[in-house]
C-alpha positions, 0 to 999 in steps of 0.5 A: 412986704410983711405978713402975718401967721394965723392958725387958720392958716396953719389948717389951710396948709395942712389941708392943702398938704392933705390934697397933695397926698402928704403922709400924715408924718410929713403934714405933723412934721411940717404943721410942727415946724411952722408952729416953731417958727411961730415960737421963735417970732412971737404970735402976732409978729410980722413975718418977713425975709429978714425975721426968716434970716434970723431965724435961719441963723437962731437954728444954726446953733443947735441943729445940724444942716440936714435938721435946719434944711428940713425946718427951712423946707417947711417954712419955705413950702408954707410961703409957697403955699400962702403966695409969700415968696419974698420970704422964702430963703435959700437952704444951707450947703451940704457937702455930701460925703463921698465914702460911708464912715468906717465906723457906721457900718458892721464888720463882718465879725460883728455881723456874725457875732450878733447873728450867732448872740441871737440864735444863742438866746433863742431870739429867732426872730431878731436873727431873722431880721438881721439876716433879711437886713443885712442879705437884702440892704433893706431899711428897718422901715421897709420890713414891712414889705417882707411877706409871704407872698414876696418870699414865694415870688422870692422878690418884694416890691417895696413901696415908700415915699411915692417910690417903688421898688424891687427887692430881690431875696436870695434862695437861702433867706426865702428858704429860712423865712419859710421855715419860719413862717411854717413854724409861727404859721404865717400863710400870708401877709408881713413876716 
């Protein structure tokens, strides 16, 4: 079958998103990626599994498999969403890796090393955060959910995604976070 994009459609499928309570991120990202798809076929082309295909194989030789998966994620998402699974296509392979490359993590000489660079340079706050990272396994992006409130519960329920989780903070961080906090006077809220 052959199809065709408009960007009435494109606001459908954004609104549609929006109904299923997508992040805003995640709508941009995928409105983005259509509108890309769109570049690569031309405006008033005619979509099908075949373009899809090419389009597939244009990706893979400037993109990792993990990048073309999350565009084909999209494009596929879309063609559910407009009843077009005909043109939906199959993700590429991963092999995932079974060990974390030595050369991605910190030693903990360097783990140190930058913890005392930063103490040195009076950059308290960046101690702090490595420190929390580091003694909790934390993302960057789940910082947020390090309050005063979890550090006197001295556990933080971190809530990304649609999922929840909990944290556990060790006594000594609560301890130094505290200090922390009454020296910037923070009663509540993130850190």
């Amino acid at each position: 079958m052959e199809h065709h994009i408009n960007s009435n459609m494109l606001y459908a499928f954004a609104d549609t998103l929006r109904e299923e309570e997508k992040s805003i991120a995640t709508i941009e990202k995928y409105v983005r990626d259509i509108k890309s798809f769109l570049t690569f076929v031309g405006q008033d082309a005619v979509v099908t599994k075949s373009t899809v295909i090419q389009y597939k194989q244009f990706l893979s030789s400037d993109y990792t498999v993990v990048s073309i998966n999350s565009k084909l994620v999209a494009l596929n998402r879309f063609f559910k969403a407009n009843g077009w699974f005909d043109c939906m296509i199959r993700l590429l392979k991963i092999q995932k890796d079974t060990f974390r490359a030595q050369e991605r993590e910190l030693s903990r000489e360097e783990y140190v090393r930058l913890l005392h660079t930063a103490k040195k340079k009076g950059k308290q706050r960046l101690y702090l955060l490595m420190e929390t990272i580091c003694a909790t396994g934390i993302r960057v992006s789940e910082l947020k959910f390090i309050t005063m409130e979890a550090i006197r519960a001295r556990y933080a329920r971190v809530n990304l995604k649609g999922k929840t989780r909990t944290v556990i903070l060790p006594t000594k961080l609560c301890q130094k976070l505290s200090q922390y906090c009454k020296i910037r006077k923070i009663k509540s809220g993130c850190i």
